[in-house]
LUMTI-303986 format. One record per atom (N, C-alpha, C): residue in one letter; atom name; x, y, z. Coordinates in Angstrom, 2 decimals, always signed. Atoms other than C-alpha are relative to their C-alpha. Example, Ala and Ser with C-alpha at 12.3 -4.5 7.8 and 13.67 -1.06 7.14 Angstrom:
REM LUMTI-303986
+-----+------+---------+---------+---------+
! res ! atom !      xx !      yy !      zz !
+-----+------+---------+---------+---------+
!   A !    N !   +0.89 !   -1.19 !   +0.00 !
!   A !   CA !  +12.30 !   -4.50 !   +7.80 !
!   A !    C !   +0.90 !   +1.20 !   +0.00 !
!   S !    N !   -0.82 !   -1.19 !   -0.06 !
!   S !   CA !  +13.67 !   -1.06 !   +7.14 !
!   S !    C !   -0.77 !   +1.09 !   +0.73 !
+-----+------+---------+---------+---------+
REM end
This chain:
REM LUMTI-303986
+-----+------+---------+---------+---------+
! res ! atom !      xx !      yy !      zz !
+-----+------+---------+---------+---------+
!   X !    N !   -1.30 !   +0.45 !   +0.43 !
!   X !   CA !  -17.17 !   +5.17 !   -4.55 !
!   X !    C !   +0.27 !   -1.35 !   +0.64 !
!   X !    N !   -0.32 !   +1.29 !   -0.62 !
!   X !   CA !  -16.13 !   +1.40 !   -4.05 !
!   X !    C !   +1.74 !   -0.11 !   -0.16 !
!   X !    N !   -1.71 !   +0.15 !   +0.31 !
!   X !   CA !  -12.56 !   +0.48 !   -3.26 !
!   X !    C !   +0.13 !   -0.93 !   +1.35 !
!   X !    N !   -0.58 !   +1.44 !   -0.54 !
!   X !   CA !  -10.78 !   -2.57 !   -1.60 !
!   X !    C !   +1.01 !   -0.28 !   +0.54 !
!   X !    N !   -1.47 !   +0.46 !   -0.26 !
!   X !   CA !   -7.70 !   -3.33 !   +0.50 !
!   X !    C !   +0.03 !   -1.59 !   -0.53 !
!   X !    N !   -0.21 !   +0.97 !   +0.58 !
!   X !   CA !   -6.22 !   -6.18 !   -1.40 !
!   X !    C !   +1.16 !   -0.95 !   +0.47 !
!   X !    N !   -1.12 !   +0.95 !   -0.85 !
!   X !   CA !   -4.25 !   -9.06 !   +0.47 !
!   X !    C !   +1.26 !   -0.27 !   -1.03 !
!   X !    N !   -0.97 !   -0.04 !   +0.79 !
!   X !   CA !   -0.72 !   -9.90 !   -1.05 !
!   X !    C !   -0.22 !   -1.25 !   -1.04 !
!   X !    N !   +0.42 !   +1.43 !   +0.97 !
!   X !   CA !   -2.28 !  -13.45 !   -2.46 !
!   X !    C !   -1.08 !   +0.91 !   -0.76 !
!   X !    N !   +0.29 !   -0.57 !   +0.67 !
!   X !   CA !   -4.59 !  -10.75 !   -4.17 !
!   X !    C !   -2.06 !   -0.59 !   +0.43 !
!   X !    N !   +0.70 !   -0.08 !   -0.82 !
!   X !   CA !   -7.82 !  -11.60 !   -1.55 !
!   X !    C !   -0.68 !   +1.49 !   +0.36 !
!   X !    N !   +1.01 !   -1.53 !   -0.81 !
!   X !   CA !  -10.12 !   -8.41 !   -0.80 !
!   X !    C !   -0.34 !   -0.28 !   +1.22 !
!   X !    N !   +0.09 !   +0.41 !   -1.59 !
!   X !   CA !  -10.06 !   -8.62 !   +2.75 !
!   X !    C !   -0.68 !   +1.17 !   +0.86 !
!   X !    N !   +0.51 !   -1.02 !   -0.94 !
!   X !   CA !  -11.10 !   -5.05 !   +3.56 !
!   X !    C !   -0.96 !   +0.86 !   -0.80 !
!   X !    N !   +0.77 !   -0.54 !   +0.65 !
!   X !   CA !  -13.64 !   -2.67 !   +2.46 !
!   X !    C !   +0.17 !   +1.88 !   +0.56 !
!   X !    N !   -0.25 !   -1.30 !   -0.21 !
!   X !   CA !  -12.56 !   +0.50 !   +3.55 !
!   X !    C !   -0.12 !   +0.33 !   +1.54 !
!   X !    N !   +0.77 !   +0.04 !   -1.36 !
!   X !   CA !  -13.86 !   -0.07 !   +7.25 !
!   X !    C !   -1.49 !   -0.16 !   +0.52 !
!   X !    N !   +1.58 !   +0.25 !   +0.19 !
!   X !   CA !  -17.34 !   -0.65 !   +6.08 !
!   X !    C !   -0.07 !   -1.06 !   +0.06 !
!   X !    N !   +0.36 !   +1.22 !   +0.44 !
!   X !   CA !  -19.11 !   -3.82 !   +6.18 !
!   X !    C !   -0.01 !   -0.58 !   -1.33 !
!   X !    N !   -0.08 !   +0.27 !   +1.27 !
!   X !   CA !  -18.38 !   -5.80 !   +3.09 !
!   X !    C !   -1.08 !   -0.03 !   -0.33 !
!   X !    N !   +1.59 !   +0.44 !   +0.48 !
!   X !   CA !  -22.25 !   -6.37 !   +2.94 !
!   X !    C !   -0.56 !   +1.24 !   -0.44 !
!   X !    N !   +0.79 !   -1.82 !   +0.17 !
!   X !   CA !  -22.90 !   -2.16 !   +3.01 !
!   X !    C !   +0.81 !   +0.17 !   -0.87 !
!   X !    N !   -0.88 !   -0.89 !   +0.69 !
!   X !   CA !  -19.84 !   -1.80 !   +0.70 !
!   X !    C !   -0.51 !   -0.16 !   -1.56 !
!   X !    N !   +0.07 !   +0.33 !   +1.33 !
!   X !   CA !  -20.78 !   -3.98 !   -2.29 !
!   X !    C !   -1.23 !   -0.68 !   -0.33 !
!   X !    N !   +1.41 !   +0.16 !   -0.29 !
!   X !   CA !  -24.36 !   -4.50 !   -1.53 !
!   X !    C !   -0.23 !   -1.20 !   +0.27 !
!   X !    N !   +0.69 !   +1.12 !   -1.08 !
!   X !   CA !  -26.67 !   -6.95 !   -0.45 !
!   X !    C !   +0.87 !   -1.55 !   -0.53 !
!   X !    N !   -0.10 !   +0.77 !   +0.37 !
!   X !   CA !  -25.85 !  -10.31 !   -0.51 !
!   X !    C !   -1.02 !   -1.02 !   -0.93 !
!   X !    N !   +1.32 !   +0.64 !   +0.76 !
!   X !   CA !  -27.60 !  -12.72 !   -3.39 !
!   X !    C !   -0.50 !   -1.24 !   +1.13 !
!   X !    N !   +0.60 !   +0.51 !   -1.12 !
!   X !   CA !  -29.92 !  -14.61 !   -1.39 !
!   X !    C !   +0.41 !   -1.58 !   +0.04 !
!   X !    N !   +0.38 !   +1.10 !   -0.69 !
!   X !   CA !  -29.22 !  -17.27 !   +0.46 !
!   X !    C !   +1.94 !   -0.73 !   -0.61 !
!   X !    N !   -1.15 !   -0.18 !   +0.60 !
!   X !   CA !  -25.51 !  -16.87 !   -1.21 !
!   X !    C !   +1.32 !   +0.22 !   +0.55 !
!   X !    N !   -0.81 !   -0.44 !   -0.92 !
!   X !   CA !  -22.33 !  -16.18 !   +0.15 !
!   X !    C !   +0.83 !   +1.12 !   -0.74 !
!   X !    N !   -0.78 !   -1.31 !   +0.43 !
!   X !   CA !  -20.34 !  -12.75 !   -0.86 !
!   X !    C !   +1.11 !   -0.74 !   -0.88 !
!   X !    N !   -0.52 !   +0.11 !   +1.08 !
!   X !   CA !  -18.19 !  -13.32 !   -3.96 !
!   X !    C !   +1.74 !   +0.72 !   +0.43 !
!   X !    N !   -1.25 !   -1.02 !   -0.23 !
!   X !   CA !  -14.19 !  -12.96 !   -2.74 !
!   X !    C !   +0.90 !   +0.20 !   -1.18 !
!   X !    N !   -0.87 !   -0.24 !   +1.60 !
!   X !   CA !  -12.25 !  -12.27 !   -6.14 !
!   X !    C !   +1.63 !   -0.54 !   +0.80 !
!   X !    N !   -1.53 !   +0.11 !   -0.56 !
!   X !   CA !   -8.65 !  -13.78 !   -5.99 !
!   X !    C !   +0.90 !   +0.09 !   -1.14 !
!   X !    N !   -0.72 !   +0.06 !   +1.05 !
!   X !   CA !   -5.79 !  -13.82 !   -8.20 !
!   X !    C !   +0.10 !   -1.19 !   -1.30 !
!   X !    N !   +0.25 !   +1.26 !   +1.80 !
!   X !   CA !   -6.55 !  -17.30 !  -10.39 !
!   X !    C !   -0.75 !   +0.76 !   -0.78 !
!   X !    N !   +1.02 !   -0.17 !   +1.11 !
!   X !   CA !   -9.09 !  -15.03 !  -12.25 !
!   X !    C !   +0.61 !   +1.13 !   -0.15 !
!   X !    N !   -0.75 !   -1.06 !   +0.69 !
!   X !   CA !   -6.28 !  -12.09 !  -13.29 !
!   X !    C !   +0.55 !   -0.99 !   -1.46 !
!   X !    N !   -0.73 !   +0.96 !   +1.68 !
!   X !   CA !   -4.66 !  -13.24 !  -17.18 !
!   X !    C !   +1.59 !   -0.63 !   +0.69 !
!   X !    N !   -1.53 !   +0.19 !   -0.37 !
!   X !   CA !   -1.23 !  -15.15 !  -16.14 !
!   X !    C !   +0.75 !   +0.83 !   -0.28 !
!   X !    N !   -1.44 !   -0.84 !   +0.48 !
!   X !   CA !   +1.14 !  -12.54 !  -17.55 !
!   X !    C !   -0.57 !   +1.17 !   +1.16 !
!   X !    N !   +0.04 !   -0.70 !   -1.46 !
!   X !   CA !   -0.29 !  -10.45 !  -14.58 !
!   X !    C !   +0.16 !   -0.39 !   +1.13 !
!   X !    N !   +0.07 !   +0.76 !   -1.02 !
!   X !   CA !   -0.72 !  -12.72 !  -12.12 !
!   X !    C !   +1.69 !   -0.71 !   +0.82 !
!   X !    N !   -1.70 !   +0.50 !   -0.31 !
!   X !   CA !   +2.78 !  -14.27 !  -12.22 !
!   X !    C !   +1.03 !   +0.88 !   -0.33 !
!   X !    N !   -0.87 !   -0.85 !   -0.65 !
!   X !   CA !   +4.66 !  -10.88 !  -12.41 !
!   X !    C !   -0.54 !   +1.23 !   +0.86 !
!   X !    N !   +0.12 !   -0.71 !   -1.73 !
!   X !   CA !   +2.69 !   -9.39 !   -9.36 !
!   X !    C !   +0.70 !   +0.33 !   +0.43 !
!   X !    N !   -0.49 !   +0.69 !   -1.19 !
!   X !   CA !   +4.42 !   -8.63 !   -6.43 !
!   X !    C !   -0.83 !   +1.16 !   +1.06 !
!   X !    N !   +0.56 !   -0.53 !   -1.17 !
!   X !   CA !   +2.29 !   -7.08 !   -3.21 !
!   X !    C !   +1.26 !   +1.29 !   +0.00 !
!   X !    N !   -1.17 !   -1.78 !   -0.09 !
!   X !   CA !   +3.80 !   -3.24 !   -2.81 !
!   X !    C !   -1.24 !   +0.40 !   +0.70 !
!   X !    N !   +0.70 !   -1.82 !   -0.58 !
!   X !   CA !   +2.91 !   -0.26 !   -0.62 !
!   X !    C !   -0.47 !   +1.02 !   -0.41 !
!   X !    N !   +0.05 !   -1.52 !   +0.63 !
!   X !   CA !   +1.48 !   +3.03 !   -1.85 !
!   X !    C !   -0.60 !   +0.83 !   +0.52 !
!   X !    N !   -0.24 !   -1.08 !   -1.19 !
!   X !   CA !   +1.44 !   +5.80 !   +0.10 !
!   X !    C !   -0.60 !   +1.30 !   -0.81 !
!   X !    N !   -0.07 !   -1.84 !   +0.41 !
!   X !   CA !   +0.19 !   +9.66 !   -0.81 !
!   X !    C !   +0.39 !   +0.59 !   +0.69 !
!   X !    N !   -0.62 !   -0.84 !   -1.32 !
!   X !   CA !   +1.13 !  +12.25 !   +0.45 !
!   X !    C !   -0.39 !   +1.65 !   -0.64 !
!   X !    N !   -0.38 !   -1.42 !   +0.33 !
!   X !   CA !   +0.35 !  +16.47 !   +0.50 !
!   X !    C !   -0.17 !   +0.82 !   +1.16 !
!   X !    N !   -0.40 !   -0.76 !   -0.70 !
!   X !   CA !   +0.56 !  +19.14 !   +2.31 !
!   X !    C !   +0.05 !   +1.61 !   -0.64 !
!   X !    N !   +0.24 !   -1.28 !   +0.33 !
!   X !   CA !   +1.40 !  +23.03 !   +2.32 !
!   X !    C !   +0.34 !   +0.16 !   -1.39 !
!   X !    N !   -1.33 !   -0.77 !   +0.63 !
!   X !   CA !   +3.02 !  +24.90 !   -0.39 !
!   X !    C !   +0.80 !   +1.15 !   +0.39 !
!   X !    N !   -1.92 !   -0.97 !   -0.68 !
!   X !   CA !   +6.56 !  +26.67 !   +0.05 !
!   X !    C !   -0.29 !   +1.37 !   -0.16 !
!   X !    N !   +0.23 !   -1.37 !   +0.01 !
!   X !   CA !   +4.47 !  +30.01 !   -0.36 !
!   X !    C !   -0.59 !   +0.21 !   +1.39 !
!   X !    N !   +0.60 !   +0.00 !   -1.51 !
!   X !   CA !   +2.75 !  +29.00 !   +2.91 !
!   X !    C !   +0.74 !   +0.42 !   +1.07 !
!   X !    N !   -0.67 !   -0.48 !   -1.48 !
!   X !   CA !   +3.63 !  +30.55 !   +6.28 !
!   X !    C !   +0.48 !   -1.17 !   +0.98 !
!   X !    N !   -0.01 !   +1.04 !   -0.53 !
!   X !   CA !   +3.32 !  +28.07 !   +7.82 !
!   X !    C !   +0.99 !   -1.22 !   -0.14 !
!   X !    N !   -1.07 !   +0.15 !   +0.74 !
!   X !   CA !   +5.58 !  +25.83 !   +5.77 !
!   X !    C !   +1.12 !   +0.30 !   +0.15 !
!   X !    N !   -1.81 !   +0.09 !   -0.31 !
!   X !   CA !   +8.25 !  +27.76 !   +5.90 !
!   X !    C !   +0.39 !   +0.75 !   +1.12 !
!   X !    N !   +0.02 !   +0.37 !   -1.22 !
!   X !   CA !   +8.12 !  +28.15 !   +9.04 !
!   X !    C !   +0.80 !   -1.08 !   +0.47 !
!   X !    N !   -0.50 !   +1.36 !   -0.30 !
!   X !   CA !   +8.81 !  +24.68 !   +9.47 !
!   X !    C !   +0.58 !   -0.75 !   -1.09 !
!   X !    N !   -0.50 !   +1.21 !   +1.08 !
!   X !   CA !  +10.33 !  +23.13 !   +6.43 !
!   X !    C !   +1.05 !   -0.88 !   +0.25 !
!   X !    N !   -0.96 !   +0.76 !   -0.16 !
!   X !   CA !  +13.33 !  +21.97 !   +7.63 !
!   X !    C !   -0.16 !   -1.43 !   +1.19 !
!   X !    N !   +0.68 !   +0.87 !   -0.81 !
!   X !   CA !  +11.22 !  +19.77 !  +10.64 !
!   X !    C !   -0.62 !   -0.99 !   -0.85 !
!   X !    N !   +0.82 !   +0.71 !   +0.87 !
!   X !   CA !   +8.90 !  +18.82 !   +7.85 !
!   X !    C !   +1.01 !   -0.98 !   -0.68 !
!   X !    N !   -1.12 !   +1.13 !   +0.53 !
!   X !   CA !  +11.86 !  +17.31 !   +5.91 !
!   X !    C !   +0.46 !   -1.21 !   +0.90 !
!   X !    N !   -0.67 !   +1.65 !   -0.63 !
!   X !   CA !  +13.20 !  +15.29 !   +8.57 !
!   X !    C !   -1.15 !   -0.67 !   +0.70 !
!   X !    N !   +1.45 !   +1.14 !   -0.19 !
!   X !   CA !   +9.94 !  +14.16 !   +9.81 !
!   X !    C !   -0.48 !   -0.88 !   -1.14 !
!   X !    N !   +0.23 !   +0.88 !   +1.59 !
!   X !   CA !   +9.12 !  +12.81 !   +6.32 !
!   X !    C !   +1.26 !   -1.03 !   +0.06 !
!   X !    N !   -1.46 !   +1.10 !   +0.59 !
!   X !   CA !  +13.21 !  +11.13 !   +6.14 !
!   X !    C !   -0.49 !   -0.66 !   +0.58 !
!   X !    N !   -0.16 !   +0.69 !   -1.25 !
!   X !   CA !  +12.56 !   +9.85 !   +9.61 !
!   X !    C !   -1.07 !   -0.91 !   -0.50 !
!   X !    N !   +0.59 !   +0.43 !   +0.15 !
!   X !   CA !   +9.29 !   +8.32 !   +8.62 !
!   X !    C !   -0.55 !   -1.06 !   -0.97 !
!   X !    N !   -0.72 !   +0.91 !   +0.64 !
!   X !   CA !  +10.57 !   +7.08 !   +5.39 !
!   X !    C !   +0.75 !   -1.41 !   +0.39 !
!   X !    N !   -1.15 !   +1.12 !   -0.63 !
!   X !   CA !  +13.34 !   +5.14 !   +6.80 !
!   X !    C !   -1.06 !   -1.08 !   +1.01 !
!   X !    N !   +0.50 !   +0.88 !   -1.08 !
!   X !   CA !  +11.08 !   +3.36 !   +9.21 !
!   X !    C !   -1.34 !   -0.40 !   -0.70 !
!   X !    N !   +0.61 !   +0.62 !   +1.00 !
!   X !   CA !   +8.77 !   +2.54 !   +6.08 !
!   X !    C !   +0.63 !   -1.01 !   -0.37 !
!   X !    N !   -0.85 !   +0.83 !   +1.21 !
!   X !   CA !  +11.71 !   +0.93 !   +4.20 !
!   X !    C !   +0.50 !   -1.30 !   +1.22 !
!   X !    N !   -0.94 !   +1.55 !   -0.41 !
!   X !   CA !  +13.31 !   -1.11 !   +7.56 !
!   X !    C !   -2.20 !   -1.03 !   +0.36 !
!   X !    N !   +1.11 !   +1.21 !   -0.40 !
!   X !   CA !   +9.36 !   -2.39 !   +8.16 !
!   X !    C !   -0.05 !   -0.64 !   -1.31 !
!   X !    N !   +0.28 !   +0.70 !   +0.95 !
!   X !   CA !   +9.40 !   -3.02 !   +4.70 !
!   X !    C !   +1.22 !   -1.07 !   -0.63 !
!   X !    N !   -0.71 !   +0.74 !   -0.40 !
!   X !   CA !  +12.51 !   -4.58 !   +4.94 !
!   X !    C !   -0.09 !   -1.42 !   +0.49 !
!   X !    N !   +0.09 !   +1.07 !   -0.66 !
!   X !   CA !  +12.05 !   -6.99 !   +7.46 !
!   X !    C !   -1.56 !   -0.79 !   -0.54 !
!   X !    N !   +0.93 !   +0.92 !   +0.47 !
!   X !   CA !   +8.70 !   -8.31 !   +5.56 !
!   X !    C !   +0.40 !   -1.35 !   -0.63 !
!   X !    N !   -0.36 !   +1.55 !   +0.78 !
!   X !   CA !   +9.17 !  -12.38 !   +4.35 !
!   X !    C !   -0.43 !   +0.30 !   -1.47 !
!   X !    N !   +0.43 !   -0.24 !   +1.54 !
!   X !   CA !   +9.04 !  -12.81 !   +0.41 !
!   X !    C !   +0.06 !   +0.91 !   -0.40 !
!   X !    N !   -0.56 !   -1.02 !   +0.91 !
!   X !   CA !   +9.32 !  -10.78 !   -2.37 !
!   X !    C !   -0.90 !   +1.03 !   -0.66 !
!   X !    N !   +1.19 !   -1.42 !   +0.10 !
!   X !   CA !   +7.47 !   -7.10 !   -2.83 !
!   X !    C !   +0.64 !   +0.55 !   -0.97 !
!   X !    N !   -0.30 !   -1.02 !   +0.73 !
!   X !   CA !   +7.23 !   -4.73 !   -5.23 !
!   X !    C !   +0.64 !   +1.18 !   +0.70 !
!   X !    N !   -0.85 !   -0.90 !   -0.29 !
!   X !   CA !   +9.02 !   -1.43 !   -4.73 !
!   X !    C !   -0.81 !   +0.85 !   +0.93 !
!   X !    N !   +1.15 !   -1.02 !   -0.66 !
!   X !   CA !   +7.11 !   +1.36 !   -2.12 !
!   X !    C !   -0.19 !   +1.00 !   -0.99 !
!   X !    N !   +0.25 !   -0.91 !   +1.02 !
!   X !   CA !   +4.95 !   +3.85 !   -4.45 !
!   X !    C !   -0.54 !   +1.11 !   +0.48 !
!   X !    N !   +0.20 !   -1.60 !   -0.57 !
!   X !   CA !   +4.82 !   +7.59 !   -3.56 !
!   X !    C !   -1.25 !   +0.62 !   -0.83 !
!   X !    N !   +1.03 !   -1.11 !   +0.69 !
!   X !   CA !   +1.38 !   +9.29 !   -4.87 !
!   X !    C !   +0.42 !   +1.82 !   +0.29 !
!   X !    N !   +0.06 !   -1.47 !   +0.16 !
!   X !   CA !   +1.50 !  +13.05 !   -5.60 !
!   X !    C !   +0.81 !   +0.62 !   -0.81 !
!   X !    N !   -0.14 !   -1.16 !   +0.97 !
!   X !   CA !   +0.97 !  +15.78 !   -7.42 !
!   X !    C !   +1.48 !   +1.39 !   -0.04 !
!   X !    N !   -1.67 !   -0.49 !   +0.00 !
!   X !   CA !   +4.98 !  +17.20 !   -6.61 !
!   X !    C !   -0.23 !   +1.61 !   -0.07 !
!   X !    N !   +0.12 !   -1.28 !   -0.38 !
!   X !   CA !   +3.22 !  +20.58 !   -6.05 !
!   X !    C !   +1.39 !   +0.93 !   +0.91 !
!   X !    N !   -1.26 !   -0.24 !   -0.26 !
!   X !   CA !   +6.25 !  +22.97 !   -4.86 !
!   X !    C !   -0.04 !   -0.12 !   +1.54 !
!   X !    N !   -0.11 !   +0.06 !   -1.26 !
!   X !   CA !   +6.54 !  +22.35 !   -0.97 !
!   X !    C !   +0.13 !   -1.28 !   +0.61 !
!   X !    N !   -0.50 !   +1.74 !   -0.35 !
!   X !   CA !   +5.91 !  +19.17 !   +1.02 !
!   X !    C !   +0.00 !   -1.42 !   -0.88 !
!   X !    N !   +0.20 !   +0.93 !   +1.00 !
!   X !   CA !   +4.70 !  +17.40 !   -2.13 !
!   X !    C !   +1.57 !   -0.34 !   -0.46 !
!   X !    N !   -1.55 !   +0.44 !   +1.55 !
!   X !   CA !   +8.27 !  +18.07 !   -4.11 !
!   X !    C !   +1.18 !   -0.46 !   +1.45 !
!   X !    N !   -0.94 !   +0.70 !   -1.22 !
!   X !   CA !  +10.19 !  +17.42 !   -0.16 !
!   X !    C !   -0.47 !   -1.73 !   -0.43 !
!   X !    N !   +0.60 !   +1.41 !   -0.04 !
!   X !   CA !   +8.31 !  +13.81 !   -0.18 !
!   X !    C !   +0.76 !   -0.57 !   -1.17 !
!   X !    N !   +0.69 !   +1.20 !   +1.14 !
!   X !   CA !   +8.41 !  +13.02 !   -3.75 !
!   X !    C !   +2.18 !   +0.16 !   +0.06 !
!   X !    N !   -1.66 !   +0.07 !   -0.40 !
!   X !   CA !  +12.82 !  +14.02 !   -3.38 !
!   X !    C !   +0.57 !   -0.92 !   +1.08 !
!   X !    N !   -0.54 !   +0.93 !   -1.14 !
!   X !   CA !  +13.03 !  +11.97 !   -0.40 !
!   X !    C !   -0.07 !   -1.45 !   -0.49 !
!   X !    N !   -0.09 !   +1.37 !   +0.75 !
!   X !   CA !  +11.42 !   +8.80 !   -2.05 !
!   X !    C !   +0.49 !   -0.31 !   -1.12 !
!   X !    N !   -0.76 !   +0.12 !   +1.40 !
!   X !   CA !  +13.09 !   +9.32 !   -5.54 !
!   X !    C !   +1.31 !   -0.52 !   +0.72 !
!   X !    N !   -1.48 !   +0.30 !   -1.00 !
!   X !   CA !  +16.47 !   +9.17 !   -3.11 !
!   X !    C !   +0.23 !   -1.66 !   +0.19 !
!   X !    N !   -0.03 !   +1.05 !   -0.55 !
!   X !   CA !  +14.91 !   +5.79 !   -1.27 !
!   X !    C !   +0.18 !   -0.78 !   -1.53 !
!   X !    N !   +0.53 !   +0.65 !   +1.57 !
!   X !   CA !  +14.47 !   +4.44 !   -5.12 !
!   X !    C !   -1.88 !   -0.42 !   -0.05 !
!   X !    N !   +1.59 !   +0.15 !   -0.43 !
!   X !   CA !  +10.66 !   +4.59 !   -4.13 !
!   X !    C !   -0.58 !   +0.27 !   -1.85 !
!   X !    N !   +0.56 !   -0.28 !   +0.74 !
!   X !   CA !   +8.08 !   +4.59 !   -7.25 !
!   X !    C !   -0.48 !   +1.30 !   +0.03 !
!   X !    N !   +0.64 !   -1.03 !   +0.09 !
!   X !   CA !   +6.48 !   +7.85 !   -7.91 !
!   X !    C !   -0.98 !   +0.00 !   -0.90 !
!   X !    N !   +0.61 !   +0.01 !   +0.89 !
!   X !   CA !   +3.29 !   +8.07 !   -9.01 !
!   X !    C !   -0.30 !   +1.42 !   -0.10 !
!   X !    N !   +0.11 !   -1.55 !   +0.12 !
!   X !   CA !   +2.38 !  +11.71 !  -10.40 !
!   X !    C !   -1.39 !   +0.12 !   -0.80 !
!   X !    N !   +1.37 !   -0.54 !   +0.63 !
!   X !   CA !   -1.32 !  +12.29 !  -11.38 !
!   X !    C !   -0.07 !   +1.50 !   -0.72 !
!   X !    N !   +0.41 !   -1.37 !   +0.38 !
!   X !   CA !   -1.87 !  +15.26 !  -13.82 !
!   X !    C !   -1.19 !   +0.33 !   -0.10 !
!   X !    N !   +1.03 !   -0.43 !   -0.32 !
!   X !   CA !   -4.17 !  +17.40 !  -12.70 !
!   X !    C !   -1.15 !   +0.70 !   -0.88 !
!   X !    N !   +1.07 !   -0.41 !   +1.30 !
!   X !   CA !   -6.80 !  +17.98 !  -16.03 !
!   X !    C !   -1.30 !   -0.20 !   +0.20 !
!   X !    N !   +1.27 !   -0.07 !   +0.34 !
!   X !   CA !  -10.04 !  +19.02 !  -16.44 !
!   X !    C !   -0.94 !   +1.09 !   +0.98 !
+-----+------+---------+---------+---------+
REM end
């Protein structure tokens, strides 16, 4: 599997923690590694960008012992952790897209999370689970 942290000028800067040279193979000889940036997206992408967060998130379900056990900790550990998403994302310079919540809203910490960031006005992304 290949995948890329992508700088906010739209720079691949990371490779997962791998060497970019082990991630996306050898280099052509005598060549220098190929960094992709945003002049080579179509303009109608490029110029309504904006660098965003996206986060997953899962956990038990609310049939779990465990869970509910603790749900009401779990909730405010999630607000708490929220909130101190939104003031770092806050205090960032320039202008970001919205923070985007992954998950499957399974009934427990998934549907706590995905209620807490619907609240913040957070994106939600929701993968259905087929096949």
């Amino acid at each position: 599997m290949r995948f890329a942290l992508v700088c906010g000028r739209g720079q691949r800067v990371s490779t997962g923690g791998r060497p970019v040279a082990a991630a996306w193979g050898a280099r052509p000889s005598g060549g220098a590694l190929r960094v992709e940036t945003s002049a080579s997206l179509p303009a109608l992408i490029r110029d309504s960008w904006l660098p965003h967060l996206a986060l997953g998130i899962t956990g038990h379900r609310a049939t779990n012992p465990v869970y509910s056990a603790h749900a009401a900790a779990i909730e405010a550990a999630l607000d708490a952790l929220f909130a101190r998403i939104d003031a770092i994302c806050a205090a960032l310079p320039g202008r970001r897209g919205p923070v985007r919540l992954h998950s499957l809203l399974v009934d427990g910490t998934d549907q706590v999370a995905g209620e807490l960031a619907a609240a913040r006005g957070w994106d939600l992304a929701i993968p259905l689970p087929f096949g």
